[in-house]
Structures are given as structure tokens and as C-alpha cells.
N, C-alpha and C positions, 0 to 999 in steps of 0.2 A: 465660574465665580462671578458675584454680584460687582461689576463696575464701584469706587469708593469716589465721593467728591469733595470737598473740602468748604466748609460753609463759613464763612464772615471771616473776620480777623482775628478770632482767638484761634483759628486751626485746628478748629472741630471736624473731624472726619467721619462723615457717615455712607452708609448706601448710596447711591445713586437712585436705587428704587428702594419704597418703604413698604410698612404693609400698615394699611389702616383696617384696623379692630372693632369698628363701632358694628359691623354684622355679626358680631360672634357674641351679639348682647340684645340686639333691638334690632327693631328696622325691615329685618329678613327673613322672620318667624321668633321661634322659641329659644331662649337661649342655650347654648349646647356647650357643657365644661371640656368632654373631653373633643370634642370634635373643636373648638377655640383653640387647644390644650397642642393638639395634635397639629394644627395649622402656624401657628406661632412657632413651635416649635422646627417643624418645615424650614418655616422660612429660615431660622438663624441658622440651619444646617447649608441653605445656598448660599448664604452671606448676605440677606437682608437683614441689615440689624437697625433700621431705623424705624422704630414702632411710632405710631397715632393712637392717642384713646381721649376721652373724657370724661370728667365727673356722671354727665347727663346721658352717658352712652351706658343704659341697663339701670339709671338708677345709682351709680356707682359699682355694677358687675363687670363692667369691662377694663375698672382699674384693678379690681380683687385678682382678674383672673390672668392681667397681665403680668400682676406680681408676684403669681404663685408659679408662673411660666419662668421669669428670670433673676428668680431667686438665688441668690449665690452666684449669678454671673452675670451681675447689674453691670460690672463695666467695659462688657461687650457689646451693649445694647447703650442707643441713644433714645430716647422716648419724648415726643412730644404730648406735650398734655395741657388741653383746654379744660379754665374750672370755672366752676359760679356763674355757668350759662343760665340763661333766662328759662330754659326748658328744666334744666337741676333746680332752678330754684321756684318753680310756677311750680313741680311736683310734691315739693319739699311743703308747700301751704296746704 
């Protein structure tokens, strides 16, 4: 099991190690739902549940496909999410 650490002073407990999402949208080739689907899913099975995604990462496909992964069990997962990056929105023109 994935090490848990405790972040600032509200007592947010997450992973110790996260898994960042932005190759299972861009970056790394083509984007892939169930091989994303499949790897996500992974990880919350070892007990990484500290997800990364952003707006800009696929255009907005790597927030689609993170939420179709922890749907109904949003409050196992802690999710960081960058938005209104200069790269989302230089696409967005």
C-alpha cells in the first residue's frame, strides 16, 4: 500500500505518490480512453489516489476522462486541477 501524507493545516490526507494524467491526453501520442481508463483505475487499486489533470491537457480530455474514472467515488480521490492555462486558452482563439 501507497505511503498517505498529510498536506497544510486543514488535514487533507493524500498519497504520498500521485499520478499525473496529462499523457493519457497529449503529449505522448494519441489519446487512449481505455488504456487512460485502465491506468487510473490501477493506480486507486495501490492506493494512489492523488490525481493531476488540466483544462489544457487534451483540450479539456483529460478532465472528461478523469471524471468518468471516479465517478461515484469522488471522495476517495483528491484531484489537483490547473485551469485557464495560457496553452487552454491560446487554443480556445
Amino acid at each position: 500500500m501507497i505511503t498517505r501524507t498529510t498536506r497544510g493545516s486543514s488535514g487533507l490526507t493524500v498519497s504520498a505518490m500521485g499520478l499525473g494524467c496529462m499523457g493519457m491526453s497529449e503529449s505522448y501520442g494519441a489519446a487512449d480512453w481505455d488504456g487512460g481508463v485502465a491506468t487510473i483505475d490501477r493506480a486507486l487499486e495501490l492506493g494512489i489516489t492523488f490525481l493531476d489533470t488540466a483544462d489544457a491537457y487534451g483540450t479539456g480530455h483529460n478532465e472528461v476522462l478523469l471524471g468518468r474514472v471516479v465517478h461515484g467515488r469522488r471522495d476517495e480521490v483528491q484531484v489537483a486541477a490547473k485551469f485557464a492555462s495560457t496553452a487552454a486558452r491560446a487554443q480556445a482563439l
